[in-house]
N, C-alpha and C positions, 0 to 999 in steps of 0.2 A: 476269557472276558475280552471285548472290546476294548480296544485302545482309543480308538476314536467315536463317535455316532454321530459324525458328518460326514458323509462323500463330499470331499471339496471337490473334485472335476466334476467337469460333464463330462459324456462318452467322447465326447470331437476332444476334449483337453485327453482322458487317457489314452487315446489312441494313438495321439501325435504323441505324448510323452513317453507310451509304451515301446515306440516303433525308436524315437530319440536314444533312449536309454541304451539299445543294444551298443552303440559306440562310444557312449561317452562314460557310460559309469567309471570302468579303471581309471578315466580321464580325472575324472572328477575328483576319485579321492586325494591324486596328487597334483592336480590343477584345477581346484575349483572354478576361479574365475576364467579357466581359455572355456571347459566344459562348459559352462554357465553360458559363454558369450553362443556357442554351437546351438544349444538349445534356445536362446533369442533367435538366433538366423532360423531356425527351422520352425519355430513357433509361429513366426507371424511375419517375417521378413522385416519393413520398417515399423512395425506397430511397436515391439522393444525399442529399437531406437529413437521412433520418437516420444518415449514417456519423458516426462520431465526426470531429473537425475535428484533434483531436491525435494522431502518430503516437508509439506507444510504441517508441522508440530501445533496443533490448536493446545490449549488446555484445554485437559478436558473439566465438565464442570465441578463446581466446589464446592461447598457446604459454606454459609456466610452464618457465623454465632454472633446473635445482639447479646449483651453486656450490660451489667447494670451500672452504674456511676465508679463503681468502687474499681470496675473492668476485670473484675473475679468472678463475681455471681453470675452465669450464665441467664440469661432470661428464655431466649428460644433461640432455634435455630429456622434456616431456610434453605431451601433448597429443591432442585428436580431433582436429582441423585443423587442418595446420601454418599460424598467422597468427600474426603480432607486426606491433601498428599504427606507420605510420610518420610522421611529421607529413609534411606536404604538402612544407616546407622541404627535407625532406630525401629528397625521391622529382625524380627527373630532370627537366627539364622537358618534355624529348624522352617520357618517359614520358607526362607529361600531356597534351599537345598528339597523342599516337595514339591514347590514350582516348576521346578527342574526335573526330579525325576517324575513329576505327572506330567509334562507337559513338553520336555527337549533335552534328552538324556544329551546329546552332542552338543547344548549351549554353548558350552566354552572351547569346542573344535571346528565349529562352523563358522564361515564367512554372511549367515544370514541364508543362505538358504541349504540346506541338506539334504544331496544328492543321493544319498547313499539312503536315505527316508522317501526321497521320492520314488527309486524303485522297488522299496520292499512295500509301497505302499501299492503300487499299480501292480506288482505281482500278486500281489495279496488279493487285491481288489477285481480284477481281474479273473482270480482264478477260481471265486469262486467265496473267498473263505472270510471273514468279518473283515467289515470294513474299515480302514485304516488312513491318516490322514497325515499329511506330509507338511503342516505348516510349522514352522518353528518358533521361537518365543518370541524372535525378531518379526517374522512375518506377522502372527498375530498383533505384535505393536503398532506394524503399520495398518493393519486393516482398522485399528480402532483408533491410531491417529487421523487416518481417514474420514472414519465417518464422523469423530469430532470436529473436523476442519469444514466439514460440508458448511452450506452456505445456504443449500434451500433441498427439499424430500429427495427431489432424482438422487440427488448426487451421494446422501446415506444408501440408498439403496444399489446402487452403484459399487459401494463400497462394501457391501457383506452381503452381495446377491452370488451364488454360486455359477460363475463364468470362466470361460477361457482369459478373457483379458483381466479379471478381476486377479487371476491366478498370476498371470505375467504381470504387471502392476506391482504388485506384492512382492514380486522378488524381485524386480530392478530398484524399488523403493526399500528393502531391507540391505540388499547390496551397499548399497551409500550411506545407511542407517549405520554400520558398521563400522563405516569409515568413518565417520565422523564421531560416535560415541564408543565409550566404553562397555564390554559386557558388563559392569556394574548400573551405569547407567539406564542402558537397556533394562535390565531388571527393576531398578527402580520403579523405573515407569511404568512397566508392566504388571506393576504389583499396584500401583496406586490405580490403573486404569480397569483393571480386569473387573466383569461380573461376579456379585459371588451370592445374588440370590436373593430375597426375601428383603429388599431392597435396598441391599447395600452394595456399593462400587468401592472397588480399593479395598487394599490389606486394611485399613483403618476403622473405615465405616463396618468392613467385617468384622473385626474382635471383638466392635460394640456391641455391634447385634446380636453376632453367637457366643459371646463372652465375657463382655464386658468389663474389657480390659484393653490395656493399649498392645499395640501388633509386636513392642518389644518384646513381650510378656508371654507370649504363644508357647506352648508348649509341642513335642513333636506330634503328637496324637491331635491336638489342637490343626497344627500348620496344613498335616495331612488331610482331614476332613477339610478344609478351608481350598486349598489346594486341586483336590476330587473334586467340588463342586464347577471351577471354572468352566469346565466340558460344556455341561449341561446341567445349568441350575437350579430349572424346572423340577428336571428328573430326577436327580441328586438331592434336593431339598428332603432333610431328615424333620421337618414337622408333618407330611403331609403323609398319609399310612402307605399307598408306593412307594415313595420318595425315602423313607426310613431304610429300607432292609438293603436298597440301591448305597443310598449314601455310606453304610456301614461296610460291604462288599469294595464301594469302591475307596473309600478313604484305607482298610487293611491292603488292596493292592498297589495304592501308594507309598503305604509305609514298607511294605515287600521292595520297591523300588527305590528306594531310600536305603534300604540294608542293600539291595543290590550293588549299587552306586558306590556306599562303603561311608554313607552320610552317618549311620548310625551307626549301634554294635546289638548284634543278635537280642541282648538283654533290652536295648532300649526297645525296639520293635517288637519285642515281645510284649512291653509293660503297654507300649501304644496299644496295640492293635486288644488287650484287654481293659482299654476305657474305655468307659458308656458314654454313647452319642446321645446329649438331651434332646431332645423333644421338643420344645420350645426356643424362641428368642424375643430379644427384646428387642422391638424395632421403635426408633427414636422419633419422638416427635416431632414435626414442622410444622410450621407459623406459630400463630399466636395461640390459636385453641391451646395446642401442649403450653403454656403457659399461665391458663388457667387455675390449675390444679394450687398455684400456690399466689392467686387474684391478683396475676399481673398483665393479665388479658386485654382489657381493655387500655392498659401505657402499649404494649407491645402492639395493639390495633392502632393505634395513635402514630408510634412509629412508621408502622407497615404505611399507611394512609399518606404520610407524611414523604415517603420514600418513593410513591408511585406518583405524588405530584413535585419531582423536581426535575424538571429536563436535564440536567448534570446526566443523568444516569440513562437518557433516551429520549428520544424524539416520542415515544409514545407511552401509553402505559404499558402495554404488551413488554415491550423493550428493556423497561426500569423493571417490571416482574422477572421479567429470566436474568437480567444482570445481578439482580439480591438474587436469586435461587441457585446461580452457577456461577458468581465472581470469585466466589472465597472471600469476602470481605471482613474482617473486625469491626465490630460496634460497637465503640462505649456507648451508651445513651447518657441521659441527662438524669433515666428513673432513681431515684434516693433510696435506698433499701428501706432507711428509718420509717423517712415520710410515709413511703408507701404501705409499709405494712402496719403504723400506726393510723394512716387512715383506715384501713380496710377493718384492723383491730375494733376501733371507736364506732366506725359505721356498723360492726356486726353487734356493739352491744347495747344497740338503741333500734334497731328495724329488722325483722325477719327478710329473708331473701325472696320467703313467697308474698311478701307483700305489694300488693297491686300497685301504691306508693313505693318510690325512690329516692332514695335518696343518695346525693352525687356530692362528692368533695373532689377537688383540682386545687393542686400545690404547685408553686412556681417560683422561683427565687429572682430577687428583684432586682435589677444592674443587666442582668443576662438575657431572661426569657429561657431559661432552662427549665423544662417543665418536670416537677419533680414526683408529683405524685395524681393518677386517676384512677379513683375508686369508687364502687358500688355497691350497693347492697343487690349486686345481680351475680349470675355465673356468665363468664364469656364463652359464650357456647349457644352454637343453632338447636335450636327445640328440634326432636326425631319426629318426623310426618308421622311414622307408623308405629310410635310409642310415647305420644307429647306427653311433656309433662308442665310446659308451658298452659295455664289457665285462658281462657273464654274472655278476652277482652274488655274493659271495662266500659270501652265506649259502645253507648246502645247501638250504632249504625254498625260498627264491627262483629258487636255479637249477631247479630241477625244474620250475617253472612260466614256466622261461625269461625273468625280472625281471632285466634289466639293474639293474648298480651306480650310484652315483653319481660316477663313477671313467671319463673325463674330466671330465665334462660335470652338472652340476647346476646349478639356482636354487635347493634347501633352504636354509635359513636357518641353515647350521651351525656358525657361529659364535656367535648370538645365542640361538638355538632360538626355537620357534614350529611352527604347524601339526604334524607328523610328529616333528620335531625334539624330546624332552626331554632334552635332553644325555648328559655320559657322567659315569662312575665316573672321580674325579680323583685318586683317592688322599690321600696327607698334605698336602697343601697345605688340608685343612677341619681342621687341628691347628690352625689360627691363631684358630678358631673358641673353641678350648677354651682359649686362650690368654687370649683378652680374657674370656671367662666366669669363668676364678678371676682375675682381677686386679679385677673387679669386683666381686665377693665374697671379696672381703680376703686372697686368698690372692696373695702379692708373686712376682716374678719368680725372686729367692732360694728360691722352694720347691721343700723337699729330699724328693724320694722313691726309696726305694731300687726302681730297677726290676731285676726280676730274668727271666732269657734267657725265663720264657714265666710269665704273672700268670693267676692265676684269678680270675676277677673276680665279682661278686655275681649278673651279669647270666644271665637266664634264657632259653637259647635252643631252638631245634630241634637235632636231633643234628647232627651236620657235621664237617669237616674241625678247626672251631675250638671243637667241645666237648671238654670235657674232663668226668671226675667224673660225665657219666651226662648234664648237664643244664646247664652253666656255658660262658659265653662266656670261651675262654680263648688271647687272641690271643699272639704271640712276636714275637720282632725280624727284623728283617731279617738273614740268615746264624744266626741262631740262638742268639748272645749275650746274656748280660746286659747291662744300660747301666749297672748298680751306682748308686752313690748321685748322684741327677740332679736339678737344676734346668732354670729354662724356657730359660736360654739353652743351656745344654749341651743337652737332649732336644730341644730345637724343631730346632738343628744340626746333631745326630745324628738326627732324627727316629726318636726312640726308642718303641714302641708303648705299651711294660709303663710305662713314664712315664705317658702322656697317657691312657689308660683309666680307671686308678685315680684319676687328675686328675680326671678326667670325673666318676669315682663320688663325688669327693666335693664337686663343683661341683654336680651333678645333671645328670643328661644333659638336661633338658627346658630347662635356660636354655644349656645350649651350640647346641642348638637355635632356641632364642628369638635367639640373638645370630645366629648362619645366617640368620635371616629379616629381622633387623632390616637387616644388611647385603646382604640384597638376593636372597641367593637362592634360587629360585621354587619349588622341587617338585614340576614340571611331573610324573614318572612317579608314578602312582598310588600304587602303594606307597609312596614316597617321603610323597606326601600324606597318606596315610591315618597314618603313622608320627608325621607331623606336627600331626596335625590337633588334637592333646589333648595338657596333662600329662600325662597316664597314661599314654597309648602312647609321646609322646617319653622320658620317663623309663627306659621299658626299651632303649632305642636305642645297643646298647653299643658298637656299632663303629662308630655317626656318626662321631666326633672324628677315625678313620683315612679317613674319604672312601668312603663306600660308598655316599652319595647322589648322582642324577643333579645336574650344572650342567654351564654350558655356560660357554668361555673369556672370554663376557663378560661374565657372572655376579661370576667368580671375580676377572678383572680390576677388577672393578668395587668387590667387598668388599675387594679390599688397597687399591685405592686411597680407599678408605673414610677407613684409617690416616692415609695425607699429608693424606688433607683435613680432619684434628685432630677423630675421631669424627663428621666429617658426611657423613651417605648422603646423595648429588644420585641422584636416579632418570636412568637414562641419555637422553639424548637426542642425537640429531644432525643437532641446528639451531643456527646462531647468529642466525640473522634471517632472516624473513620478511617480503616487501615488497611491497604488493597491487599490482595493475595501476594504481592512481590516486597510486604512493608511498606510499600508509599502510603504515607500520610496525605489525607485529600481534606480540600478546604474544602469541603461544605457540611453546611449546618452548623458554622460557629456562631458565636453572638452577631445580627446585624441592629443596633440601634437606631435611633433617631432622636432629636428633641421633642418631646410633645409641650413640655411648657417649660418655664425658667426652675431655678433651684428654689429661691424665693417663694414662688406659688406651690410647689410642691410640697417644701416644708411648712410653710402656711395650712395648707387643705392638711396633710398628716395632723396636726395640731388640732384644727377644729374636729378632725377623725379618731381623735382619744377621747373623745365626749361620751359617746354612745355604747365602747366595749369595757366604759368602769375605769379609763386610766384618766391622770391627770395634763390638762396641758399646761403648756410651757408659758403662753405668751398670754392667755385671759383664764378667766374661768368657766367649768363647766359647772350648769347646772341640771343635772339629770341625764340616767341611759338606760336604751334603751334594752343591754345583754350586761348588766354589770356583773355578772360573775365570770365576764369571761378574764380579766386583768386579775379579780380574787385567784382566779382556778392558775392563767398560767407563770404571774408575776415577776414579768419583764416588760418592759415597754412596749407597747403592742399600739395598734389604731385598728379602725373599721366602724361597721353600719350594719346593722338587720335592713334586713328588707319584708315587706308582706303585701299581696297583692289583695284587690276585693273580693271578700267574701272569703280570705283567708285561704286561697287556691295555690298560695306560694309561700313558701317563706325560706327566707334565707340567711345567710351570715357570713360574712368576710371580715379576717380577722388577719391583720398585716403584723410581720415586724421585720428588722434589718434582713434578716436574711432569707424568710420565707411568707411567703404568704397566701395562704386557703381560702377558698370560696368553697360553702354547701349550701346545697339549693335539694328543698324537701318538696317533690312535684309526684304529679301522676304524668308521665311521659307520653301515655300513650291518648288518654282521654283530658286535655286541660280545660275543659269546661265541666268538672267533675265537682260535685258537692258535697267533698270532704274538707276537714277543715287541717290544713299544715299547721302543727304546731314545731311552735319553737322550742318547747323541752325536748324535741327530739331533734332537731337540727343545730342548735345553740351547742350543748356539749358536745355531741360529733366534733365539731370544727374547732375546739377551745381546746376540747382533753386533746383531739391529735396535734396543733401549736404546742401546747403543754410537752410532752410527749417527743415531741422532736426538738424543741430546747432545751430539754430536763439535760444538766451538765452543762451550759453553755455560758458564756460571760454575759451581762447583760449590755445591752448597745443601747445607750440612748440617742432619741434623733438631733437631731440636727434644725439649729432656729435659724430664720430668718436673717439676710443679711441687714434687712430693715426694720425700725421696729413701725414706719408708715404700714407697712402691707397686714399689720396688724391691729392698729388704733386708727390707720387714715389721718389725714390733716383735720383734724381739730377745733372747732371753732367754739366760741362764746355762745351761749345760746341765752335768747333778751328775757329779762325779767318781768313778766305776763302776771304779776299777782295781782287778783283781784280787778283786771281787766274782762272787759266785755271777750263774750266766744270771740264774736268775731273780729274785736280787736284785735284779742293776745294771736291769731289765724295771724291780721294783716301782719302783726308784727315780726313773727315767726315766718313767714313766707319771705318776706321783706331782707331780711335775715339770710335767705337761699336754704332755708329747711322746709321739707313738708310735713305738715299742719295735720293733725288728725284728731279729734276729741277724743277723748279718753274717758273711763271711769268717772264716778263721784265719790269726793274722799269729805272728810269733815274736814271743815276749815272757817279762820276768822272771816272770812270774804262775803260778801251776801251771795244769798244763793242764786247758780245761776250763773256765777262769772265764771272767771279762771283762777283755782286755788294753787296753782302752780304747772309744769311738766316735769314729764317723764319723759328721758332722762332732765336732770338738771343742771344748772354748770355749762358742762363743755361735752360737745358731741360731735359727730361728725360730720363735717360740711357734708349739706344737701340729705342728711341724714332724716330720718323719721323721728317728729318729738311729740308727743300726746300731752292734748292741752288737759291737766286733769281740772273736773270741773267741782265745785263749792258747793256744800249740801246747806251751805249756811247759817251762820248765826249771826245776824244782824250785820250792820255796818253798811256805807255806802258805796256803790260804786268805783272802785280808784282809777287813778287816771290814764291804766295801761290801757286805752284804745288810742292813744296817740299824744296825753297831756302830757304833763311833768312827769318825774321821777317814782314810779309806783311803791307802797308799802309792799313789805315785806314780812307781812304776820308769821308768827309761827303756826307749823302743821302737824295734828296729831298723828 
């Protein structure tokens, strides 16, 4: 058999080494290096002397494993070549000792290169009889320190092209290799560096593949096949029907060389060379696809995405791609095992996976920006061209052109958005936005306005469904009701429209905006952008505050749990640590915050956001919500808002507490002018059972009040006693006052009909506040003198 199946020389290399050889071999065995020096002078004159004397040792590339939070749970791996180095300690011996005898029986008697091989190699070769190759364990390390030092294609090629100089190279570079390392050393390397097929590099990545087990574990019959393969891996490959009867032939004449050598005893080489070689291996997956399997696909695309936009790791993408593929790096991530697999749980027992509808949860924990869980009711996987099983797109202009949906199968980023992706229309849940904008400009949670079943509002739009008067943006309630006289915790619970518009109008709509941004989300759709890009344009933006801008569920995730994290935006990431191939710990992707608003406004806006998901607040009362089973179901302190867009094309739900907080959003991804209708029995529990679900066992956290109890009730005033005054007396006097005047309802009262039988509220309210003059259905009596006279009566009201 074959010892080698490479001729390393060219004829011009055996000729001169053929003709070298007649005086130096004797030399050589007992004077390697004067031998060694005779065959530089004759090989090429200055071309030995002047190679560099230092080999440049690259690593070569690494396998980078991301991590789940716990830094146990592997998620995926990365990588151009599957190799992760393994110390010498803990690679088989058996392993070592086949190395050896496949591949440099004189290892441990050679200075690096082996003279005594070089001529039985050119006699052999030479004369006729198989071909034979003269490099030794050392040389072969420098040809693949070589080509992994390269720098740009020449110079790989260069380095494993069959040449005269490639040959000289090789042995003034293994010459010094010698000196400087240990034959253990050498070996190491050459065990972690070597091919071994079927796309594994290194002792490591092989046992996986063909054995699945770690390289200390090899057994001799194991080590030998493993061993045989380095030659020629093609050819040796025992899955392919050639490659079978090669690799069995030559893994037995390795282990023949093993008994030779005296590594074994007859009996062990016996029991070798009678195991069977399988047939199969398991080749390991990389990126995020293999991650799939157990729906962590789309966090580990998050990652990935995340990884290829941070210059830390390259000036380009190209650059940050091979640095994750070939660093070797450790990844904790930020992914939560619970979160996430109790999203995915929840999400599969409410929405089929073929359904044209999606539905999307994003978990993020609040203080950090550590993104803990993204899940779909999709597979993370490209549809097969020439086997889809991805369906006929939902939107008519797609189907015509026969555009498959993303419905089973996608890798979009539809949780997070990015590329294609600018989110959806999330409806009321961006109320929370205009929330923190009048609390920041002095307007308290206590603020009274009367909303009425449909508000005209100042805003100047195109004609539409929601003008009114020719040219006014003029939105209604939901069913079509008034909300009558409303504060933030009642409107925010009833998510009442004609409330929060006027709100807006007199916050300004360009800081309800400003507070959207601060809180993190992006305006990825044009329009959106353009709306945002100036005061002037954000100012006319009347229907912001009901959610008519794109975001995406971890967008929205991310600005409520803004609130638990007492006013501080952490920009998302999901890393907890990054760990180089040498153990250096690298700072990037820890937490980076900022302020978005005070602790005060924060815990404020949380407060009036227990209204709507069924909890109780701290500092007023709620009357009415709009998901109250979600506080039933997970019963802990929680906050949040539904959201629903027109014609019910959206619906969503975010539901906060101290340590985590979920956004689900139930859309059609791929067609959003789609006329199905998003319910919220299917988006509502998704997102409450998996809260539920990932606090079950946890202590309960209550929030945190106000350090004022002003940012809750406001300054306070008197409000004048209007009974039985003219409308538009009890108006002047109430204005007069610094409150705005609005009529109200008719109640029964002693007043004649037609006056003022009192307001709402009564008492005391809030400066500049809204107070509705209720008016008298009347039962006799006169006029009194609340348009400006004396002291007005004060009848009872039934």
């Amino acid at each position: 058999m074959r010892r080698r199946d490479h001729n390393i020389f060219a004829n011009a290399t055996s000729l001169l080494i053929c003709g070298l050889l007649a005086g130096v071999v004797v030399a050589a065995a007992a004077f390697p290096a004067v031998a060694m020096s005779g065959l530089a002078a004759k090989a090429g004159g200055q071309t030995f002397a002047s190679l560099p004397s230092e080999l440049k040792r690259a690593s070569a590339p690494q396998i980078s494993r991301i991590f789940a939070s716990d830094n146990k749970t592997q998620i995926s791996v990365f990588y151009d070549e599957f190799r992760s180095d393994a110390p010498l300690k803990d690679i088989s011996v058996h392993m070592q000792h086949a190395i050896i005898a496949a591949e440099d029986h004189e290892f441990y008697n050679h200075n690096g290169v082996d003279l005594k091989g070089v001529a039985r190699a050119v006699v052999s070769n030479k004369s006729g009889k198989s071909q034979q190759g003269a490099s030794t364990l050392t040389m072969q390390y420098v040809r693949m320190s070589l080509a992994y030092s390269a720098t740009n294609p020449q110079e790989v090629v260069d380095a494993t092209k069959d040449s005269p100089k490639r040959k000289i190279t090789e042995m003034k570079y293994a010459m010094q290799v010698e000196k400087e390392l240990t034959k253990e050393q050498i070996l190491e390397n050459y065990l972690n560096q070597a091919p071994f097929g079927n796309g594994s590099y290194g002792v490591y990545a092989a046992s996986q593949v063909y054995f699945k087990k770690k390289p200390k574990d090899l057994t001799i019959a194991e080590s030998a096949l493993l061993a045989s393969m380095v030659k020629a891996p093609s050819a040796f490959n025992p899955t392919t029907a050639s490659g079978y009867p090669q690799a069995l032939a030559r893994r037995n004449y390795v282990v023949e060389d093993m008994l030779e050598l005296k590594f074994i005893t007859p009996d062990e080489a016996k029991k070798a060379t009678a195991t069977k070689i399988s047939k199969t291996v398991q080749r390991v997956g990389n990126g995020c696809v293999s991650a799939a399997k157990n729906h962590w696909g789309f966090f580990c695309d998050y990652f990935y995405r995340w990884w290829l936009g941070r210059n830390e790791f390259g000036a380009t993408t190209y650059d940050r791609e091979r640095r994750l593929k070939s660093g070797g790096y450790r990844i904790q991530t930020s992914m939560d095992i619970k979160a996430q697999n109790a999203a995915r749980e929840n999400i599969g027992d409410h929405i089929k996976e073929k359904n044209k509808n999606a539905l999307l949860l994003a978990g993020i924990q609040p203080g950090t920006g550590k993104v803990r869980a993204l899940a779909a009711n999709r597979r993370f996987k490209l549809d097969d061209p020439e086997h889809p099983q991805n369906k006929i797109s939902s939107d008519p202009r797609k189907a015509k052109k026969k555009i498959r949906g993303s419905y089973p199968n996608t890798t979009n980023p539809l949780m997070s958005g990015g590329g294609d992706i600018t989110g959806y229309q999330a409806g009321s849940v961006f109320k929370i936005f205009t929330v923190i904008a009048a609390l920041e400009n002095g307007y308290p949670l206590a603020y009274p306005i009367n909303a009425p079943a449909k508000y005209v509002s100042k805003y100047i739009i195109r004609p539409g469904p929601s003008t009114c008067n020719g040219k006014y943006y003029c939105p209604s309630n939901s069913g079509g009701k008034a909300g009558g006289l409303t504060n933030m915790w009642t409107g925010f619970g009833k998510s009442i429209n004609t409330f929060f518009v006027p709100l807006q109008e007199r916050v300004g709509a360009e800081k309800v905006v400003d507070v959207a941004q601060r809180f993190g989300v992006q305006f990825r759709a044009k329009q959106d952008a353009d709306f945002a890009a100036t005061k002037q344009s954000a100012h006319q933006w009347g229907a912001f505050t009901l959610g008519v801008s794109s975001s995406t569920p971890l967008d929205m995730a991310n600005a409520y749990a803004t609130l638990a994290g007492d006013g501080m935006y952490c920009t998302p990431t999901p890393v907890e640590q990054i760990t180089s191939h040498s153990g250096e710990k690298i700072d990037v992707g820890k937490p980076h915050c900022t302020r978005a608003t005070s602790p005060d406004v924060a815990r404020a806006a949380i407060d009036a956001a227990r209204c709507p998901v069924g909890d109780s607040a701290q500092l007023g009362r709620c009357a009415g919500a709009t998901a109250p089973g979600a506080h039933a179901t997970i019963r802990h302190p929680i906050y949040g808002k539904t959201g629903t867009t027109d014609a019910d094309k959206t619906a969503s739900l975010i539901i906060g507490s101290s340590s985590l907080t979920v956004a689900g959003y139930l859309v059609n991804p791929d067609y959003q002018d789609h006329s199905d209708h998003m319910s919220h029995s299917i988006v509502n529990p998704a997102v409450w059972d998996t809260m539920r679900d990932y606090l079950k066992g946890t202590p309960k956290v209550q929030f945190k009040k106000p350090g004022s109890r002003k940012i809750s009730i406001g300054d306070q005033r008197s409000i004048p006693d209007v009974t039985c005054a003219t409308i538009d007396g009890a108006r002047n006097r109430l204005e007069s006052a610094g409150f705005s005047a609005t009529v109200g309802t008719e109640v029964e009262s002693d007043c004649p009909k037609g006056t003022a039988a009192g307001t709402s509220p009564s008492g005391r309210t809030i400066k500049g506040g809204y107070v509705s003059i209720e008016v008298s259905k009347g039962k006799g009596g006169k006029p009194g003198p609340g348009d400006g006279g004396g002291p007005p009566r004060r009848p009872g009201r039934r």
